[in-house]
C-alpha positions in Angstrom: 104.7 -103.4 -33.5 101.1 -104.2 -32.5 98.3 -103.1 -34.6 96.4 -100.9 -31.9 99.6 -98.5 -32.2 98.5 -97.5 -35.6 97.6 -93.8 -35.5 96.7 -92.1 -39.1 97.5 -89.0 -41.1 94.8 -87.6 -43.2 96.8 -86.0 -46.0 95.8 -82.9 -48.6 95.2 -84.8 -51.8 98.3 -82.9 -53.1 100.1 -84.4 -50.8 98.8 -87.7 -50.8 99.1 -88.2 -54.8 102.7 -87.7 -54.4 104.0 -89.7 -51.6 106.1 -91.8 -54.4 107.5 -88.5 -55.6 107.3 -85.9 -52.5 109.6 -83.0 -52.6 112.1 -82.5 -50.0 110.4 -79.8 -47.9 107.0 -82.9 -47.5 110.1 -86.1 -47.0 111.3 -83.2 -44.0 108.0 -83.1 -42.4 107.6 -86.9 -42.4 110.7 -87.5 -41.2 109.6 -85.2 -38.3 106.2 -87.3 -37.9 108.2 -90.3 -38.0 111.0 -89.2 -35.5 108.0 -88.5 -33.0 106.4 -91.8 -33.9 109.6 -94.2 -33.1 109.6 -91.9 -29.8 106.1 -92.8 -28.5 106.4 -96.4 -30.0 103.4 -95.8 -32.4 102.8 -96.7 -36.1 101.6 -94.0 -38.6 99.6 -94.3 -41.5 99.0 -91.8 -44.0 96.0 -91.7 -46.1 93.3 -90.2 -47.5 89.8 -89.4 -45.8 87.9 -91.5 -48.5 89.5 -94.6 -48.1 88.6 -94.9 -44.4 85.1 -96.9 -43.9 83.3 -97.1 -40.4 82.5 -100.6 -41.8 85.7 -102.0 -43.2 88.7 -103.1 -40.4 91.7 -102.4 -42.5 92.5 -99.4 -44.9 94.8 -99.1 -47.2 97.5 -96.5 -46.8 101.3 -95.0 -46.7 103.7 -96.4 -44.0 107.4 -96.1 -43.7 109.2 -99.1 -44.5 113.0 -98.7 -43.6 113.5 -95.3 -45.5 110.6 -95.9 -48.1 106.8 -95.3 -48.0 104.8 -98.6 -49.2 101.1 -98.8 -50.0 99.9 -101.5 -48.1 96.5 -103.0 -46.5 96.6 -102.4 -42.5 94.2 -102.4 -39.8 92.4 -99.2 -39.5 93.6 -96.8 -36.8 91.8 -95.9 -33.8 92.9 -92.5 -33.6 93.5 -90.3 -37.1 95.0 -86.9 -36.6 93.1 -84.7 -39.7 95.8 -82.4 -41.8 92.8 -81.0 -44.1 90.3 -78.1 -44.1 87.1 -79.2 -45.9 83.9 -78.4 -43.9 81.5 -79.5 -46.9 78.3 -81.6 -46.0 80.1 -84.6 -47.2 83.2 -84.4 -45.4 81.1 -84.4 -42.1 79.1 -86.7 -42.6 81.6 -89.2 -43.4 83.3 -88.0 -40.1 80.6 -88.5 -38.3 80.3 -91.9 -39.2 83.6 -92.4 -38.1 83.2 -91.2 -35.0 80.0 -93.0 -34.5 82.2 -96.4 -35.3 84.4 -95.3 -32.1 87.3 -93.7 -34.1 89.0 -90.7 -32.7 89.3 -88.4 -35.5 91.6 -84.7 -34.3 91.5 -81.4 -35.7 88.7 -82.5 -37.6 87.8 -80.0 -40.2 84.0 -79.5 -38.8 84.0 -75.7 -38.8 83.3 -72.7 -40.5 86.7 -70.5 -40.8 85.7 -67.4 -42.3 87.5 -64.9 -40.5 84.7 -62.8 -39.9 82.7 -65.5 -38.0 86.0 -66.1 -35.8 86.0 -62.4 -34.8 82.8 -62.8 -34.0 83.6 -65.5 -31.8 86.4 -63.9 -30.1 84.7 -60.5 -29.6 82.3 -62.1 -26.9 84.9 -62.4 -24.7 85.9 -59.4 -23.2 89.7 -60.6 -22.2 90.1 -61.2 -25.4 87.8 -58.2 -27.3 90.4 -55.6 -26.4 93.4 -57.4 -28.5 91.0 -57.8 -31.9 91.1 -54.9 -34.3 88.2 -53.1 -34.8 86.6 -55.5 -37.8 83.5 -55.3 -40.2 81.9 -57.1 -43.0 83.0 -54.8 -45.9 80.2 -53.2 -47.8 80.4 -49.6 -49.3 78.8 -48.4 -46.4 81.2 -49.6 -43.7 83.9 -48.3 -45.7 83.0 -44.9 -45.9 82.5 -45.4 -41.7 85.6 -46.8 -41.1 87.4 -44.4 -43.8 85.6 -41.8 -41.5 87.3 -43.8 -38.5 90.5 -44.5 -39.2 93.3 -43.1 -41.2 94.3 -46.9 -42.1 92.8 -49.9 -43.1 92.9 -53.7 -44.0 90.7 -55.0 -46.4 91.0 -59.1 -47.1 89.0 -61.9 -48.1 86.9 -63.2 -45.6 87.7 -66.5 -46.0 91.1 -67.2 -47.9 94.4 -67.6 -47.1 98.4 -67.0 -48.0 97.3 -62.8 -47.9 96.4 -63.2 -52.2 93.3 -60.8 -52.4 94.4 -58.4 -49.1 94.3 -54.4 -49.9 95.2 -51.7 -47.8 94.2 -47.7 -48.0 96.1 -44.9 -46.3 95.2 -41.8 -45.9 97.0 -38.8 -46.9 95.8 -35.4 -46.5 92.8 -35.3 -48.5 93.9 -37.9 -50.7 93.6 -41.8 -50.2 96.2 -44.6 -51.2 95.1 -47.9 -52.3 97.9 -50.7 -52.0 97.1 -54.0 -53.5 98.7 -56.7 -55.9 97.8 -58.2 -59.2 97.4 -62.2 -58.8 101.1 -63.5 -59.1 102.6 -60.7 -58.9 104.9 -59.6 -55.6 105.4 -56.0 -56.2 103.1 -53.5 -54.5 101.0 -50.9 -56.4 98.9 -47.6 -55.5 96.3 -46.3 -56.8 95.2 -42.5 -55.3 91.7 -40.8 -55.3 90.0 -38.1 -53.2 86.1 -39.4 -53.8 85.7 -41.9 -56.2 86.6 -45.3 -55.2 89.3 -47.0 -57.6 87.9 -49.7 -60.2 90.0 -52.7 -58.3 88.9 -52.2 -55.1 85.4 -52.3 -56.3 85.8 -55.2 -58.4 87.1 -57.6 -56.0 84.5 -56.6 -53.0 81.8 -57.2 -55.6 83.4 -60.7 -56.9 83.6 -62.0 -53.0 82.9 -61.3 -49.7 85.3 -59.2 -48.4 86.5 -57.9 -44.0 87.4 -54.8 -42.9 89.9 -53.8 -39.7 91.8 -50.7 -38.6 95.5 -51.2 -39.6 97.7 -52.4 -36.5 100.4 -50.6 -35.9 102.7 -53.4 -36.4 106.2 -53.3 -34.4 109.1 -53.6 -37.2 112.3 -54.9 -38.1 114.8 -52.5 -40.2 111.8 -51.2 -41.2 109.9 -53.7 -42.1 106.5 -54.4 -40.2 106.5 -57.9 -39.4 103.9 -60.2 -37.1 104.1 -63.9 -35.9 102.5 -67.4 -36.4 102.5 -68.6 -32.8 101.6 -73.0 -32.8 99.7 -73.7 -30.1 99.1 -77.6 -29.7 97.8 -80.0 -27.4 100.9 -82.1 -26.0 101.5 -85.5 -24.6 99.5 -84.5 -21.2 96.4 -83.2 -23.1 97.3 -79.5 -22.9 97.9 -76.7 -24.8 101.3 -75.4 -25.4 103.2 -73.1 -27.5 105.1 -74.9 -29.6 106.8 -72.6 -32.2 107.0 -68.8 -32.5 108.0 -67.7 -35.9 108.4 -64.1 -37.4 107.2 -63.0 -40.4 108.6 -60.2 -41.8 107.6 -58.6 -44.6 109.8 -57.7 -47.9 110.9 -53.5 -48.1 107.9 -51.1 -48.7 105.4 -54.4 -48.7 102.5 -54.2 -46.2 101.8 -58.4 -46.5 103.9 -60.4 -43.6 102.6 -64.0 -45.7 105.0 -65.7 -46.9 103.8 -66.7 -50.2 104.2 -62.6 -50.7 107.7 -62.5 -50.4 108.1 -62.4 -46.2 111.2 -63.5 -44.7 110.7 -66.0 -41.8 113.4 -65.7 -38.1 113.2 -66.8 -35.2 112.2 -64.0 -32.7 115.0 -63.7 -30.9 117.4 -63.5 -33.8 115.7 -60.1 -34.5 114.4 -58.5 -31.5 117.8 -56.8 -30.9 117.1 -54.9 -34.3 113.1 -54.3 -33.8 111.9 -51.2 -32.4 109.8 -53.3 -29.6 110.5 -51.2 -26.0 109.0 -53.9 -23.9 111.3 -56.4 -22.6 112.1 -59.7 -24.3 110.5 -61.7 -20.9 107.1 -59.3 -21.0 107.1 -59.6 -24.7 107.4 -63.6 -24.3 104.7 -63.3 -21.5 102.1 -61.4 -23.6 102.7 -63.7 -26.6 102.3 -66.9 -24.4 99.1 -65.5 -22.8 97.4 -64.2 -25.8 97.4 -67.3 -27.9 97.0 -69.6 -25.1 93.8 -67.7 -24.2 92.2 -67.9 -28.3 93.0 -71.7 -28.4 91.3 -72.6 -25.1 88.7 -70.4 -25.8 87.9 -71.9 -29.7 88.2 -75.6 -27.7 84.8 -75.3 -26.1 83.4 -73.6 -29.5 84.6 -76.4 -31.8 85.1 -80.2 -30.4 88.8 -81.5 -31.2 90.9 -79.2 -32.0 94.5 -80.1 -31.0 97.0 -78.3 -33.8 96.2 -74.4 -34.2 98.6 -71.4 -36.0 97.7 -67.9 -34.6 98.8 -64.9 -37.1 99.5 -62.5 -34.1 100.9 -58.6 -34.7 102.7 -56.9 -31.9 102.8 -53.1 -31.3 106.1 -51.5 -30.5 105.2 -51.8 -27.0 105.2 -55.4 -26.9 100.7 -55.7 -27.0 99.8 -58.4 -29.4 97.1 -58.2 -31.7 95.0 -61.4 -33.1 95.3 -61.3 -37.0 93.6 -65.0 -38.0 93.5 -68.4 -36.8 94.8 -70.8 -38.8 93.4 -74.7 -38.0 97.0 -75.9 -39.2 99.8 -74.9 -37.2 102.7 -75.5 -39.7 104.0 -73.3 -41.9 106.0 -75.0 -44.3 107.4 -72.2 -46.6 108.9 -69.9 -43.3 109.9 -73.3 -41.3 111.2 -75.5 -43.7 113.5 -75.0 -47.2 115.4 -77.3 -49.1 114.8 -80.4 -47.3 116.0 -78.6 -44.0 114.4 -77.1 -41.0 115.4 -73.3 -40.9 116.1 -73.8 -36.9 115.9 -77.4 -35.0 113.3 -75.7 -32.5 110.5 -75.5 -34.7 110.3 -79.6 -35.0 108.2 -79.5 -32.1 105.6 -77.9 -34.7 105.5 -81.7 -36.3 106.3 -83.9 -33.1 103.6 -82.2 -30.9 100.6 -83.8 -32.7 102.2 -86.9 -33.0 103.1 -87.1 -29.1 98.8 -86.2 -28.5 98.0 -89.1 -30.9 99.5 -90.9 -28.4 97.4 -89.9 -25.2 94.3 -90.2 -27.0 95.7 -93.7 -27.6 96.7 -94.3 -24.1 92.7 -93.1 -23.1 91.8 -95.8 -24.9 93.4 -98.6 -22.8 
């Protein structure tokens, strides 16, 4: 295979560090990589960020050799698809200088993903305004407001991830319920008060900055209120696509649909029959499809690159979807993998998809 087909895979160090020693759920995803790879008659390479030089020709990195990945010396690929978040000074600036060497560098980590500046974002359009919850920065005073508001409400960390941190209050009468979790722990617990605002609530809005969104009535399944992480990646033609719908339903009396918190991951239409959606499966499918495919070309003419995106989206009972977060990683490997296995053969397109646009930007190039 000819040198210009190498395409690389910027790795999280976690990753990375254990390439001789990967678990079965990372040899699953590379298998996918490398399934897409033989497909499209390209070469990948995985590495790390730091080892690439605008300067240097070759690079050492990961590449499958029969069923094994060897450490070797190759010539440096022209087009690197990024699989990290790290927006530091650093990190861009080395970028940059890749990009100034002529390397094609995707999903580059280059932007700010706190949540509150991607509401922000989205807001401005008014297609899109009308499917964000109503969302503030949260301070004691735009609690009280929205406590004055609304009779429920999200608080999370503004920028984190995997739902650790995430409260929620309900209101009861006079009284208020605070639902949170202790770090590590699964189980749900309340805390009630009529004026005076409970000791971990004010703890963790004064240790980090902290959002603040009316509660989405979310549709359910047996009860439970689930959402979905919709992929949405550019394809072999340049385009986006939906490329993987999965649901995330969360555990009995638990408000948190991440998996890390105990969520149970289907396919949608496994559990539609049994969720309490009135819309029709086709209209459902319609206002999924529209939604995210609106938010992804919208964030491509905010932020240069992008090509591999995961939307959180919530659904009402009547089948109008919600934007949660953006996440600039489609995967999900907890809900789509386990054991080694994918949970259903149509979410390998989640892996292939990135590979197959490696391979446009590398047929631009001819």
């Amino acid at each position: 295979m000819s040198s210009t087909n190498n395409v690389g895979i910027i790795l999280p160090d976690k990753i990375y560090k254990n390439m001789s020693n990967m678990t079965p759920d990372v040899r699953c995803m590379l298998n996918l990589f490398e399934k897409a790879a033989k497909h499209n008659n390209i070469r990948l390479c995985y590495l790390t960020l730091n080892r690439i030089r605008p300067d240097k020709r070759t690079v050492e990195a990961f590449i499958m050799v029969g069923n094994e990945f060897v450490f070797k010396e190759v010539v440096r690929p022209k087009v690197i698809y990024s699989r990290i978040i790290d927006y530091s000074p650093i990190c861009q600036a080395h970028i940059k200088s890749l990009l100034e060497s002529g390397i094609t560098v995707f999903n580059r980590p280059n932007y700010d993903v706190e949540k509150y500046t991607i509401h922000q974002l989205l807001e401005i359009n008014n297609l899109l305004k009308k499917h964000l919850p109503y969302t503030l920065p949260l301070t004691l005073q735009s609690l009280k407001l929205m406590m004055n508001k609304y009779n429920s409400l999200i608080l999370k960390p503004n920028y984190g991830e995997k739902g650790m941190g995430a409260m929620k209050l309900d209101r009861s009468g006079k009284y208020w319920s605070l639902s949170y979790k202790l770090s590590g722990e699964l189980d749900v617990r309340h805390e009630y008060f009529i004026n005076s605002f409970p000791s971990i609530l004010l703890s963790r809005i004064k240790e980090r900055k902290y959002i603040i969104q009316e509660t989405i009535p979310l549709a359910t399944y047996m009860g439970s209120p689930f959402d979905m992480r919709v992929s949405v990646q550019k394809n072999i033609e340049g385009n986006f696509t939906v490329t993987g719908i999965m649901c995330k339903v969360a555990k009995q009396n638990d408000f948190l649909t991440n998996g890390a918190q105990g969520s149970s991951t289907y396919l949608i239409k496994k559990i539609l029959p049994e969720t309490n959606i009135i819309t029709s499966p086709s209209k459902l499918r319609k206002n999924i499809f529209s939604i995210s495919l609106g938010i992804a070309h919208y964030l491509d003419h905010q932020f240069p690159h992008l090509a591999d995106l995961g939307f959180d989206i919530g659904v009402t009972k009547d089948g109008v979807p919600y934007f949660i977060e953006c996440n600039f990683i489609s995967d999900y490997l907890g809900g789509i993998i386990a054991n080694g296995k994918l949970l259903a053969e149509e979410w390998s397109s989640v892996f292939t998809t990135p590979i197959d646009y490696a391979k446009y930007l590398l047929d631009k190039m001819d």
